[in-house]
C-alpha positions in Angstrom: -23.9 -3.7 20.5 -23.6 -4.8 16.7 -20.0 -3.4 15.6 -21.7 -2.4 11.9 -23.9 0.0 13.6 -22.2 1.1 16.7 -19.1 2.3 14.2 -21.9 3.6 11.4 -23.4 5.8 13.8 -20.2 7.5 15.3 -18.9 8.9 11.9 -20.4 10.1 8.9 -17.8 8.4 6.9 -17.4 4.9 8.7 -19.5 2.8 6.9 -18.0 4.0 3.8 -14.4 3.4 5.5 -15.7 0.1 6.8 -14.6 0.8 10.4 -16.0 -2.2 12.6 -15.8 -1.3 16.1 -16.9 -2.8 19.4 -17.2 -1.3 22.7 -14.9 -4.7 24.4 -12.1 -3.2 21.7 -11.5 -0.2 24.2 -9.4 -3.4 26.1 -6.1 -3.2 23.6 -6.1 -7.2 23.8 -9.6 -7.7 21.7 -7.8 -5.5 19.2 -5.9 -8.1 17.8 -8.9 -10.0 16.3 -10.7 -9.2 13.0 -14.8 -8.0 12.5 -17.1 -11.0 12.1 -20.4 -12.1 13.0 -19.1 -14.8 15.6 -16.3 -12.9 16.7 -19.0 -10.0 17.8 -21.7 -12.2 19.8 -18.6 -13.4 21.3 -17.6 -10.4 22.5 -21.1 -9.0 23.0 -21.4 -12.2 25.5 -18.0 -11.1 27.4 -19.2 -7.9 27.8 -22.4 -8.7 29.0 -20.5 -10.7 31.7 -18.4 -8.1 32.5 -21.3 -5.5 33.3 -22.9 -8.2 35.0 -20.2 -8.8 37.5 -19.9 -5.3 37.9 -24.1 -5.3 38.7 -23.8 -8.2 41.3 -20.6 -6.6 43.1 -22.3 -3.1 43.5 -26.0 -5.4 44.5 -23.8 -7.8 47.1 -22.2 -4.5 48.7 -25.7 -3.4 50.0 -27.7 -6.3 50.4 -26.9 -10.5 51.0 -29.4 -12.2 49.0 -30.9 -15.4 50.6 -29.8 -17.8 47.7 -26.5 -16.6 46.2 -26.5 -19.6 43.0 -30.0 -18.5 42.1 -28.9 -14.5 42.5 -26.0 -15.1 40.1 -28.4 -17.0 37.8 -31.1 -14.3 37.7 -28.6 -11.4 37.1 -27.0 -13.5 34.8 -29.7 -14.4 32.5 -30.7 -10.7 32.9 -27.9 -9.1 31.7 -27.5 -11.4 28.8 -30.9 -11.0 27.2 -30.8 -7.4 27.9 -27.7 -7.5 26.4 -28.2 -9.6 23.2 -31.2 -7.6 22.7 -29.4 -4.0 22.5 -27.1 -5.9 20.1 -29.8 -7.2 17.7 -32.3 -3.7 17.5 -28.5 -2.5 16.4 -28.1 -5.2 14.3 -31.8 -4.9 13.0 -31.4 -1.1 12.6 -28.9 -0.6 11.1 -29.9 -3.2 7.9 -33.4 -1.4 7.7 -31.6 2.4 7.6 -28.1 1.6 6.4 -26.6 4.4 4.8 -29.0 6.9 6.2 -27.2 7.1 9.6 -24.7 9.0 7.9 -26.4 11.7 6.3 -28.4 12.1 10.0 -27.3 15.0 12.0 -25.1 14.6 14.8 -27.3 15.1 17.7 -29.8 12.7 15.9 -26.9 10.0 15.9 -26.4 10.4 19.2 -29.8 10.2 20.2 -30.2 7.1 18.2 -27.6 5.5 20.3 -29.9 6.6 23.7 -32.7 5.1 22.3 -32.0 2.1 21.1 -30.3 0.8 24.7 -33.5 2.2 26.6 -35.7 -0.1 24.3 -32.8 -3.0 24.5 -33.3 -2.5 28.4 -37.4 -3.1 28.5 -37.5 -6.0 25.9 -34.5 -7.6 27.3 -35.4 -7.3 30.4 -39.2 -8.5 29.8 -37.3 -11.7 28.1 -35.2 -12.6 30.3 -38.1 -12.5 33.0 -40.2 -15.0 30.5 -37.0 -17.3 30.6 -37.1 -17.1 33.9 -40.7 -17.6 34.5 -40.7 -15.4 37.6 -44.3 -13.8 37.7 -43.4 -11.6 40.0 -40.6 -10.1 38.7 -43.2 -9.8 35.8 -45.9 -8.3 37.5 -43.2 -5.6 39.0 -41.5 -4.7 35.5 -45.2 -3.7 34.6 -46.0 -1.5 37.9 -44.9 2.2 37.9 -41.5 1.8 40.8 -40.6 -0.8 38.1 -40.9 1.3 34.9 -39.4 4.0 36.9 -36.7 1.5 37.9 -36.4 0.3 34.8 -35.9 3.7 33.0 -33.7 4.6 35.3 -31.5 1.6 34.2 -32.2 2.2 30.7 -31.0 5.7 31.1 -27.7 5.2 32.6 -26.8 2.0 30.6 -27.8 4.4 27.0 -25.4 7.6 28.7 -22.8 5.1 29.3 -23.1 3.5 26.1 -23.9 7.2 23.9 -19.8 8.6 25.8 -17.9 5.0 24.5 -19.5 6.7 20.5 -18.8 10.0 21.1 -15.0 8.9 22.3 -14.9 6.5 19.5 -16.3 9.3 16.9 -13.8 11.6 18.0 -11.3 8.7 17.8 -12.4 8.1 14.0 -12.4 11.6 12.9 -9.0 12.2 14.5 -7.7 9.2 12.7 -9.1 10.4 9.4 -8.1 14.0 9.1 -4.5 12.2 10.3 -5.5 9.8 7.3 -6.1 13.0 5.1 -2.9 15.0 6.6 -0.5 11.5 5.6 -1.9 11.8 2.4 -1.3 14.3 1.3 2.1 14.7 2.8 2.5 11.3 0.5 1.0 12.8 -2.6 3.3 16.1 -2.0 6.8 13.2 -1.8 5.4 11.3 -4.8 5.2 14.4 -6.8 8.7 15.7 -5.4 10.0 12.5 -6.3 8.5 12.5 -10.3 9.9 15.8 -11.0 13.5 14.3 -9.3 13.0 11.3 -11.5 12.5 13.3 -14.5 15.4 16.1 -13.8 17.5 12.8 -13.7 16.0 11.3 -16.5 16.8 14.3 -18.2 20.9 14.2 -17.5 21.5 10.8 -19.0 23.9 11.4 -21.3 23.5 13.1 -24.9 26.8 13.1 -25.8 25.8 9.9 -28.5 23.3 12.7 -29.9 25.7 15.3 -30.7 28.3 13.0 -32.0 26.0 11.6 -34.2 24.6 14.3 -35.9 28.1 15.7 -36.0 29.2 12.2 -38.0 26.1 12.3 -40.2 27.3 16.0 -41.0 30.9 14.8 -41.8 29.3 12.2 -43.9 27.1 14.1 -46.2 29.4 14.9 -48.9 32.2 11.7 -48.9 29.7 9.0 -47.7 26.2 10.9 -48.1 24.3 6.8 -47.9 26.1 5.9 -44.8 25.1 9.7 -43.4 21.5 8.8 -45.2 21.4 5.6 -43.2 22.8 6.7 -39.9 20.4 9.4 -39.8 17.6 6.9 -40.6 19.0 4.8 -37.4 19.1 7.8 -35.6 15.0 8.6 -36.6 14.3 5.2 -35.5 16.0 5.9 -32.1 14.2 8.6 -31.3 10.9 7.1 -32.5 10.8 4.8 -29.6 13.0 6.3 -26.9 11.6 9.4 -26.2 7.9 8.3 -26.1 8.9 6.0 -23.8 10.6 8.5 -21.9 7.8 10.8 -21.2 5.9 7.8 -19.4 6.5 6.7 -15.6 6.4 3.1 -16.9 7.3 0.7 -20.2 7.1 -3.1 -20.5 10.6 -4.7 -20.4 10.1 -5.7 -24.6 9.5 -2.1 -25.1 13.1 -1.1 -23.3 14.7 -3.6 -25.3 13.4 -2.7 -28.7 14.7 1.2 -27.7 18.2 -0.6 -26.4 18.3 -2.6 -29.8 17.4 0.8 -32.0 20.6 2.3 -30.0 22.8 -0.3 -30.7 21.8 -0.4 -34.3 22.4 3.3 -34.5 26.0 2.5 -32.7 26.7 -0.3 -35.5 26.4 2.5 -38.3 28.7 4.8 -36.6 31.4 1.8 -35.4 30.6 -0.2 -38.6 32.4 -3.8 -37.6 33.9 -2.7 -34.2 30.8 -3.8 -32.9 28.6 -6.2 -32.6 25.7 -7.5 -30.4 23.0 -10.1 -28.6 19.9 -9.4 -27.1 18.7 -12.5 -25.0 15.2 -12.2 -22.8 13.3 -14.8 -22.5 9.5 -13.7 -24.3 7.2 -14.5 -20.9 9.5 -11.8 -19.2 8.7 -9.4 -21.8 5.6 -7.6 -20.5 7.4 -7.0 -17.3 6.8 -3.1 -16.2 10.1 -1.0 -15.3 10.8 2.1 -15.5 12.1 3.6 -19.2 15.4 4.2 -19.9 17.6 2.0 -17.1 19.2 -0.2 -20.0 20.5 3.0 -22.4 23.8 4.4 -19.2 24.3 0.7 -18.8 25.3 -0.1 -22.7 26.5 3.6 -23.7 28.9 2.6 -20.8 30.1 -0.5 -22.0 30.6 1.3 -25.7 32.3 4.6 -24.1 34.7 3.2 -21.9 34.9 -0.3 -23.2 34.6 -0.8 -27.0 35.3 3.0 -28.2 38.8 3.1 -26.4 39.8 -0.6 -28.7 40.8 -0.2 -32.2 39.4 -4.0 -32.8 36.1 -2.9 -31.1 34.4 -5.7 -29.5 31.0 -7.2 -28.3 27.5 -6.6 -26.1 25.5 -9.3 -24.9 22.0 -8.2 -23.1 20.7 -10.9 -21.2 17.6 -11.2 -19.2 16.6 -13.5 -16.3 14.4 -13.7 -13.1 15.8 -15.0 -9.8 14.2 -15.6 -6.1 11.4 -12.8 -7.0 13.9 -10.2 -9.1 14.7 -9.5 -12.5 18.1 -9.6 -13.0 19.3 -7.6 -16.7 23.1 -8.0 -17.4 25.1 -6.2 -19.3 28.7 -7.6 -20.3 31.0 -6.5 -22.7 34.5 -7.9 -24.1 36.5 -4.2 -23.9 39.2 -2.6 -21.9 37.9 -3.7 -18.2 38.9 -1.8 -15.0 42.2 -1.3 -16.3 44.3 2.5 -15.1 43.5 3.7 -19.2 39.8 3.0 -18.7 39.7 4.2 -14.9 35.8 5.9 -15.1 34.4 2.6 -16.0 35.0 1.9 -12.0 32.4 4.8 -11.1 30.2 4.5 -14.6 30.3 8.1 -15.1 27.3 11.0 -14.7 25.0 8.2 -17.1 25.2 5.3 -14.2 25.6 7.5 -11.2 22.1 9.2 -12.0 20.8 5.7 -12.7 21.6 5.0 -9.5 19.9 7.5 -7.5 17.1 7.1 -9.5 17.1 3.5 -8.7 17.6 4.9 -5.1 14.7 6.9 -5.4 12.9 3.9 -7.4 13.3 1.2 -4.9 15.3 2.2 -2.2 17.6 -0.6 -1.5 15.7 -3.0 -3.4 16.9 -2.2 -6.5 20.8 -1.3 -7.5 23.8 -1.8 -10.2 26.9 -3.8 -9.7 29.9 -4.0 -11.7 32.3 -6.7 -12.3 35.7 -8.0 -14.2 34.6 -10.0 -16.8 37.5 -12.4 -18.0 39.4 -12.6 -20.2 38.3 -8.7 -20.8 35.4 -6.3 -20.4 33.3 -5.5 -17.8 29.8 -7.1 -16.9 27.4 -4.9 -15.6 24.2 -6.4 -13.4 20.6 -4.3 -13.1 18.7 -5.8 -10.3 15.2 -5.3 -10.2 12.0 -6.1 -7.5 9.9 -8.3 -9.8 6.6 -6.9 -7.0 7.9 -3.1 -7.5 8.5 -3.5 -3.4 10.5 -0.5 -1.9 13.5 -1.0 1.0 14.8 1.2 2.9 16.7 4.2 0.8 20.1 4.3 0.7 23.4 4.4 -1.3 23.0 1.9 -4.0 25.9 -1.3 -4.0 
């Protein structure tokens, strides 16, 4: 009755799953208890009592034995060696053949599992009667009516024991072509959800892009350095924003070097309208997020914020963790949720499809907030799951 070999037999695949399985764990209750050594000759002595019970209440329904105490005694010593045995020659078995009960043909398994409670039966039995010390009983286990009695026994105990496998391999192979079935229904979302993420990737705003090579055009013949330079800026850009945007994953120092290459690109084109901080602590730097969440937040704080002021103004980027997330803010000193600046309230195409990716991401784990930031601007939060958890998915805050 050893769980490693009673669930080894079963299915070709369960010792390589590492089911553990006991026959008491047809009871829901004994469910709730992990696979171990103690925890099975626990259960191996329960069950033992409980087919012992069973034994005495059929014997006491045809016959009233003489001494009751020393009846219970016998059949109670009985059924435990008998028992113990069929669990150690499973135990013993199944270290001496291990991974060749898989590759044995079904029927063999199956006999296997007649066999080895017909042998569990005679050698328990013979022990218990040596514990005993009841010659008689001896002498009759040896006589043909007792190996005829005996097989008998054997027989039904190894048909009872041979349907609870065959239930319990059906059982297994149900629950793994369900196992296979989830799987792939999982592996078809994940890939759905890749190709969403990198349509949306691909809709974060160009409009920087256009405008810039449009400037450095307008520059070539009055300014031809500062179209030299911003070009330059705008090769640097690229460099590390759009290998990071092919990959499912960057560190956070990696984000920000793309975020600082932007800005500097931005600086050339607004000259002293605008200036900036980065602030991240450097043990948060080898964070992993996904690439390209910073870029909507900050060519939202220059679009609708700085662009729209003739003075310009300021970006600070500043990093922290808090109670298992990384919080990334965004704040800016321009126009603010004022009626001239009204699509800073929504962010725009740039932070709605951030949002659904977040969505998507980390369901409602993740999101964006936005906030008056006085005496001007706008502050703009990016909260992260520091574990990459998921919540439920729905409409980000």
């Amino acid at each position: 009755m050893s769980s490693k070999t009673q669930t080894a037999a079963p299915s070709c695949n369960s010792l390589e799953t590492g089911i553990n399985w006991h026959p008491l764990e047809l009871i829901p209750y004994f469910k709730r208890w992990p696979h171990g050594t103690a925890r099975d000759l626990l259960y191996t002595f329960i069950w033992n009592s409980l087919i012992g019970c069973t034994l005495m209440s059929v014997g006491l329904m045809f016959s009233t034995p003489s001494n009751p105490w020393r009846y219970f005694y016998v059949n109670f010593v009985l059924t435990q060696t008998i028992g113990f045995t069929i669990h150690g020659l499973f135990e013993l078995s199944g270290m001496l053949l291990g991974s060749m009960l898989t590759k044995l043909p079904t029927w063999l398994r199956y006999l296997y599992f007649m066999l080895i409670p017909v042998l569990g039966v005679f050698l328990g039995y013979a022990i218990g009667l040596a514990v005993l010390d009841m010659d008689a009983a001896r002498r009759y286990i040896f006589s043909a009516q007792g190996i005829r009695a005996l097989l008998v026994f054997s027989l039904g105990m190894s048909a009872i024991l041979c349907a609870l496998f065959v239930a319990r391999d059906r059982q297994v192979r149900a629950e793994m072509a369900l196992a296979e079935q989830t799987q792939k229904a999982l592996d078809a979302e994940r890939r759905a959800l890749e190709a969403q993420l990198r349509m949306l990737q691909a809709q974060i705003e160009p409009h920087f892009l256009y405008n810039t090579l449009a400037n450095a055009v307008g520059l070539i013949a009055p300014a031809p350095d500062k179209a030299r330079l911003l070009l330059e800026r705008l090769i640097d850009y690229l460099r590390t924003s759009l290998s990071a945007s092919r990959e499912a994953e960057t560190r956070l120092d990696h984000e920000l070097d793309t975020v600082r290459a932007y800005l500097d690109l931005m600086q050339v084109r607004m000259g002293q309208r605008l200036s900036y901080q980065v602030q991240c602590p450097p043990e948060l730097g080898a964070i992993p997020i996904p690439p390209m969440l910073l870029q909507p937040l900050v060519e939202n704080a220059i679009q609708h914020g700085l662009e729209p002021r003739i003075a310009g103004g300021s970006i600070t980027l500043s990093v922290a963790q808090e109670d298992g997330t990384l919080q990334i803010e965004v704040a800016d000193d321009g126009e603010g949720f004022n009626p001239a600046a009204r699509p800073r309230a929504g962010g725009g195409v740039g932070l709605a499809n951030l949002r659904e990716r977040l969505a998507t991401l980390y369901g409602t784990a993740g999101g964006i907030t936005l906030a008056d930031r006085q005496p001007s601007g706008v502050r703009a939060t990016l909260r992260l799951p520091l574990d990459g958890s998921q919540g439920k998915r729905g409409p980000q805050p």
